[in-house]
MARGU-373581 format. One record per atom (N, C-alpha, C): residue in one letter; x, y, z. Coordinates in steps of 0.1 Angstrom, whole numbers. Atoms other than C-alpha are relative to their C-alpha. Example, Ala and Ser with C-alpha at 12.3 -4.5 7.8 and 13.67 -1.06 7.14 Angstrom:
// residues 2
ATOM   res       X       Y       Z
ATOM     a       9     -12       0
ATOM     a     123     -45      78
ATOM     a       9      12       0
ATOM     s      -9     -11       0
ATOM     s     137     -11      71
ATOM     s      -8      11       8
This chain:
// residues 139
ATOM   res       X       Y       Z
ATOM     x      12      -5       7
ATOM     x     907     914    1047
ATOM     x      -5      13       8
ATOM     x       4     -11      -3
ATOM     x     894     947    1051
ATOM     x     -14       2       7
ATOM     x      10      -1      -5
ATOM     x     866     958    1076
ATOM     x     -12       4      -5
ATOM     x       8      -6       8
ATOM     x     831     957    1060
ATOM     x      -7      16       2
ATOM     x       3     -14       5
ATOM     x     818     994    1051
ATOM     x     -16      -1      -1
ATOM     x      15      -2       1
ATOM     x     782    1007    1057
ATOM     x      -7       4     -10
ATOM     x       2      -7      12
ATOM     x     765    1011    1027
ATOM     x     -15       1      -1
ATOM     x      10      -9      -2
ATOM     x     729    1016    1036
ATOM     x     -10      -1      12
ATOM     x       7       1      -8
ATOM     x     703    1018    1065
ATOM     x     -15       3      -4
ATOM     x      11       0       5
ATOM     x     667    1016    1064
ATOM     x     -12      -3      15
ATOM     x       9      -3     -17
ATOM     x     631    1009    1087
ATOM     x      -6     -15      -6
ATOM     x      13      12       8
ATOM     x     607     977    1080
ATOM     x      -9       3       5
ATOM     x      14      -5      -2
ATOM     x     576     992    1074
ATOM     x      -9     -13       2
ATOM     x       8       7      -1
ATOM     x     543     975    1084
ATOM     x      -4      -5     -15
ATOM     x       6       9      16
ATOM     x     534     969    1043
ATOM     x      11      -6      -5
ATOM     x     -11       6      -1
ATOM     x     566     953    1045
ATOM     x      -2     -15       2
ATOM     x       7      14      -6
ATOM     x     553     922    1061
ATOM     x      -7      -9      -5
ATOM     x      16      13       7
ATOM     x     536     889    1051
ATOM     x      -9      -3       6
ATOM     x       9       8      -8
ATOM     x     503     872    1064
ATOM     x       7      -6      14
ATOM     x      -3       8     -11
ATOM     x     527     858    1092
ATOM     x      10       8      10
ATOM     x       2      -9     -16
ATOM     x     536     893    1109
ATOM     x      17       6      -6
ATOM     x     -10       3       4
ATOM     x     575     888    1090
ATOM     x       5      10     -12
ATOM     x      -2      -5      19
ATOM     x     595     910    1061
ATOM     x      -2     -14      -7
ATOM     x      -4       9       9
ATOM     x     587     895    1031
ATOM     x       9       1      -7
ATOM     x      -8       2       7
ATOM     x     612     880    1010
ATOM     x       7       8      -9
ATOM     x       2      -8      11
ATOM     x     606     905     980
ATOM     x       8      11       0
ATOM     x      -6     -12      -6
ATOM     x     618     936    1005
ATOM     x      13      -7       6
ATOM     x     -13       1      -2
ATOM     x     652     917    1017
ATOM     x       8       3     -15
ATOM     x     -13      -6      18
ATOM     x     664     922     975
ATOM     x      -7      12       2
ATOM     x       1     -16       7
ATOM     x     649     956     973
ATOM     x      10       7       9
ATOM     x      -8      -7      -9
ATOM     x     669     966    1003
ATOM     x      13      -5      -3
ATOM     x     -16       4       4
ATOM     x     703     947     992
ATOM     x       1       4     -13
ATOM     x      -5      -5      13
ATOM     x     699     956     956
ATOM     x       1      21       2
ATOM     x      -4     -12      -6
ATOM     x     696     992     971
ATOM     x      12       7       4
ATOM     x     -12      -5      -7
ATOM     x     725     992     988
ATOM     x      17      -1      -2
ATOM     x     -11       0       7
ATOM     x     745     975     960
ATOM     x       1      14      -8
ATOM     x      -3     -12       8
ATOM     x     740    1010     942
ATOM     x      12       7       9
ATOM     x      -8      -7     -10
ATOM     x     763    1023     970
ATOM     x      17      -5      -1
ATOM     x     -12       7      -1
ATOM     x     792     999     966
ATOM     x      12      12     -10
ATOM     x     -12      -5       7
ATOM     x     810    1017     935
ATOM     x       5      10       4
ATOM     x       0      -8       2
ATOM     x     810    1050     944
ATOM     x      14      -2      15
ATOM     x     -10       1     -15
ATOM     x     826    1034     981
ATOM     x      16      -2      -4
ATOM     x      -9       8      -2
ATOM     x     850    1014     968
ATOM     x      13       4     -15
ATOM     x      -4      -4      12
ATOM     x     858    1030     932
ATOM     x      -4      12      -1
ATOM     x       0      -7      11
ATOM     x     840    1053     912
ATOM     x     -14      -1      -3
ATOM     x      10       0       7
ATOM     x     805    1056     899
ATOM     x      -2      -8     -12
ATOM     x      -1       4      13
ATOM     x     791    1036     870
ATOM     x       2       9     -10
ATOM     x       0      -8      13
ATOM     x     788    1066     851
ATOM     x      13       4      -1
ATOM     x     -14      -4       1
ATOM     x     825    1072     861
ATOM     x       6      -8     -10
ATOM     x      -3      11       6
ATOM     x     834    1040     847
ATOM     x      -8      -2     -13
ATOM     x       3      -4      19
ATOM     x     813    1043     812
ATOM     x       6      10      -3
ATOM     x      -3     -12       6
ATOM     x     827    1077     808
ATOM     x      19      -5       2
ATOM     x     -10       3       7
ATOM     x     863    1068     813
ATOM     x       4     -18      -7
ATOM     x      -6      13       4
ATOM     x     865    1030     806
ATOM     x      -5     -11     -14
ATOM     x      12       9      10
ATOM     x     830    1021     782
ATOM     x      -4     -13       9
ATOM     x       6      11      -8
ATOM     x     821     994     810
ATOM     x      -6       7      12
ATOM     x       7      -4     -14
ATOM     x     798     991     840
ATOM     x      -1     -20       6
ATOM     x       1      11      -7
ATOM     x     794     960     862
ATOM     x     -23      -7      -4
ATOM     x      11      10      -4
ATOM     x     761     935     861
ATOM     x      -1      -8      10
ATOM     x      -4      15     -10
ATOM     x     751     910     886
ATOM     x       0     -12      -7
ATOM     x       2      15      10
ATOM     x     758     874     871
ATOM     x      -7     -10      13
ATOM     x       2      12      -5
ATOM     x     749     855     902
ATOM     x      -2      12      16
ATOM     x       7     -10     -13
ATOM     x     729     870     935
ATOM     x      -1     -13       7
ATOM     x       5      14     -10
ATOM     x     722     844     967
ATOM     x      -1       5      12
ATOM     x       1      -8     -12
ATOM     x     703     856     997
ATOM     x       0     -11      11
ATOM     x       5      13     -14
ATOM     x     704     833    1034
ATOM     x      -6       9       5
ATOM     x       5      -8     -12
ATOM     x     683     843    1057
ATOM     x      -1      -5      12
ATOM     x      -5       6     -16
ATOM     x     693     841    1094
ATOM     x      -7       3       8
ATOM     x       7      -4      -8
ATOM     x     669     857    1111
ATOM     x     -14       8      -7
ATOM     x      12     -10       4
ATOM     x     634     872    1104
ATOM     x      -4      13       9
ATOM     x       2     -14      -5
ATOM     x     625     910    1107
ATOM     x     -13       3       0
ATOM     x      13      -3       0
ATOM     x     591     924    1116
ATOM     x       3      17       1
ATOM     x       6     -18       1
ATOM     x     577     960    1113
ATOM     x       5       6      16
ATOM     x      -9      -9      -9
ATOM     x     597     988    1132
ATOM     x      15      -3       0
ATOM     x     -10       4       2
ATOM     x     625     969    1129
ATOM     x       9       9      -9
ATOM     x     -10      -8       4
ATOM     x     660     993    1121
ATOM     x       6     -11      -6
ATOM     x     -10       9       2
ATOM     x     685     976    1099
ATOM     x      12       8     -10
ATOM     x     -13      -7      11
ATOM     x     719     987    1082
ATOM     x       3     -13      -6
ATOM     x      -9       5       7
ATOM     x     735     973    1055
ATOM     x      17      -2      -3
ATOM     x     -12      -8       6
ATOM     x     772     968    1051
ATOM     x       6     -11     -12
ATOM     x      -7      11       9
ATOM     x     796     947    1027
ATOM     x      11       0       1
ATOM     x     -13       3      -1
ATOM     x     827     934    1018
ATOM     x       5      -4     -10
ATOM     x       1       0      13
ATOM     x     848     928     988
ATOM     x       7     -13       3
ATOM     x      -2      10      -1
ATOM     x     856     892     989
ATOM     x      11     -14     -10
ATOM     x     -11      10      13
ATOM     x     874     880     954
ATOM     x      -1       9     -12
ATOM     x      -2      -9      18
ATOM     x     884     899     921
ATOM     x       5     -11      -9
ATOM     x      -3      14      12
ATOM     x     888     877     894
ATOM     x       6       9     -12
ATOM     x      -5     -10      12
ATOM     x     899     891     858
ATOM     x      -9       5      -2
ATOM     x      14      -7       7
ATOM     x     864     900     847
ATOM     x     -11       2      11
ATOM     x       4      -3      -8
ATOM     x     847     897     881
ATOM     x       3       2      12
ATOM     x      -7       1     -10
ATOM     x     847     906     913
ATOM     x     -17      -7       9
ATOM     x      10      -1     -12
ATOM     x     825     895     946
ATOM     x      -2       2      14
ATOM     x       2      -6     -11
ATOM     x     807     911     973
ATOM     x      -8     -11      11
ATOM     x      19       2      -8
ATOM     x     786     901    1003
ATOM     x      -3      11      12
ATOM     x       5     -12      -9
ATOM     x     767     924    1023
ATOM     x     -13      -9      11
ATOM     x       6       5      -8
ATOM     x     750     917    1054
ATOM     x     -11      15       6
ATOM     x      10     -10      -4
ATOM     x     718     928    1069
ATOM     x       0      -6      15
ATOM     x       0       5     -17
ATOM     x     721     936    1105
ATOM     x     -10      11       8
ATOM     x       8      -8     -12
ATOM     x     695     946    1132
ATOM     x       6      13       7
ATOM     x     -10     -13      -2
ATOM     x     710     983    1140
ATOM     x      -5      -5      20
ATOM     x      -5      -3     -11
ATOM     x     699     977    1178
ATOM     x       6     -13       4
ATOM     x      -8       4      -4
ATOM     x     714     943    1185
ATOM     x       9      -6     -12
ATOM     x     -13       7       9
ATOM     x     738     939    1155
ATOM     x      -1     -14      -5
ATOM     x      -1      15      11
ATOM     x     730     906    1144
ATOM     x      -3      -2     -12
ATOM     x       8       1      12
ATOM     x     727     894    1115
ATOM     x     -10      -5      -5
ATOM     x      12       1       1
ATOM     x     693     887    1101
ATOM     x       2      -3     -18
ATOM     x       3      11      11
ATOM     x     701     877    1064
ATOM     x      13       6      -9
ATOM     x      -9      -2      10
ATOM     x     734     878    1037
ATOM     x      -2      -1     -13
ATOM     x       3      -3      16
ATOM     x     736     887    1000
ATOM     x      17       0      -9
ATOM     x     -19      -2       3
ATOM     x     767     875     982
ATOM     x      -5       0     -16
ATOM     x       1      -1      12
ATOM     x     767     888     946
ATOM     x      15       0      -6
ATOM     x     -13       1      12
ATOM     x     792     884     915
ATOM     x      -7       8     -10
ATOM     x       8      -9      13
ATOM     x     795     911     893
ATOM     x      10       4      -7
ATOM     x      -6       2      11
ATOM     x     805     911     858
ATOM     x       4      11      -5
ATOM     x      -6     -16       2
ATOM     x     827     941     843
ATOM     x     -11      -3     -17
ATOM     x      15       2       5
ATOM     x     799     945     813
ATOM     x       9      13     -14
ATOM     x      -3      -8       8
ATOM     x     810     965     774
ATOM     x     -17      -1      -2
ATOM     x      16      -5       5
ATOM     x     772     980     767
ATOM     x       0      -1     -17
ATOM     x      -1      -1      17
ATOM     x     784     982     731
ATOM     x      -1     -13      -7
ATOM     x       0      14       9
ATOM     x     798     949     721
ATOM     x      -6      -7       8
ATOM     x       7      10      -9
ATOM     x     772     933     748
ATOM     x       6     -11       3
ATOM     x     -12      19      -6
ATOM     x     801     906     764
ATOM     x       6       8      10
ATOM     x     -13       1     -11
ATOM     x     823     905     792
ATOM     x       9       5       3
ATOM     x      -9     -11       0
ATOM     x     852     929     801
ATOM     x      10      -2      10
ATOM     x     -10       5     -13
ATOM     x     883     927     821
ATOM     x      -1      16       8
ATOM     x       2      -8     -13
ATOM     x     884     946     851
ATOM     x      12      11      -5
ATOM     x     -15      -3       1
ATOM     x     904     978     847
ATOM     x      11       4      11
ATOM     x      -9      -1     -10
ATOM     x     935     982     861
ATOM     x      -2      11      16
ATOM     x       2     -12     -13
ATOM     x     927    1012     885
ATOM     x     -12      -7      12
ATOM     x      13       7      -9
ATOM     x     895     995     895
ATOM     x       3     -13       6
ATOM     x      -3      14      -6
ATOM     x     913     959     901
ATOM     x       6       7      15
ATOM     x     -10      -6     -10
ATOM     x     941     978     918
ATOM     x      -7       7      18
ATOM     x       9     -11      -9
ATOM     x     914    1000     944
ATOM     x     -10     -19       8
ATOM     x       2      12      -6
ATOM     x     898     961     950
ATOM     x       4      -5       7
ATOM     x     -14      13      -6
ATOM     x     927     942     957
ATOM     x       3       7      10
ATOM     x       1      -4     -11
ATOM     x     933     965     983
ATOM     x      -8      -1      13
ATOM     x       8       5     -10
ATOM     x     902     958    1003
ATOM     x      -1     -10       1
ATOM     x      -1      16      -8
ATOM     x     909     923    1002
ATOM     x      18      -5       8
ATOM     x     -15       5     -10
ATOM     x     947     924    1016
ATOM     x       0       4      10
């Protein structure tokens, strides 16, 4: 399996925080859904690459956050991920959020996401270029 890829960094502001001093919840997805904008362009192609040559783009079908550690205000963190399973129609990631000064991890985001026809609104098989460019970061 191939070494996860940094795909975004960030700060945790103080309006970041709940009544109990902690990021809230709300800002661990704003900052993973963030940093899934980042994935295609790493690992393929753009969505717009992929509507313009293929008529698909990916959705998420299925998102699930743990959280391992809690972040407070000032707190640095990067983002990275990893490409974990391709399927015919989907593939999945997880991206971890790590403390940039001691590298731990502090909470995971494993999403599945569906290859997506905007037209005939259903389901799409992955195309070949794009499986092929996958399956390589998982051997």
């Amino acid at each position: 399996m191939s070494e996860p890829v940094e795909i975004l960094r960030g700060v945790v502001h103080p309006w970041y925080c709940d009544n109990f001093g902690h990021m809230n919840v709300r800002w661990y997805s704003h900052f993973f859904d963030d940093a899934a904008f980042h994935l295609w362009p790493l690992y393929w192609g753009s969505h717009k690459r992929m509507q313009d040559e293929f008529g698909v783009h990916t959705v998420v079908a299925s998102a699930t956050i743990q959280f391992k550690k809690e972040l407070v205000s000032g707190d640095l963190i990067l983002i990275d991920s990893i490409v974990t399973q391709v399927g015919r129609k989907s593939c999945t990631f997880i991206e971890r959020m790590l403390h940039v000064d001691t590298m731990k991890v502090h909470a995971t985001y494993e999403t599945i996401e569906v290859f997506f026809e905007p037209q005939k609104r259903k389901s799409a098989e992955i195309p070949v270029s794009i499986r092929q460019a996958l399956k390589k970061e998982i051997s």
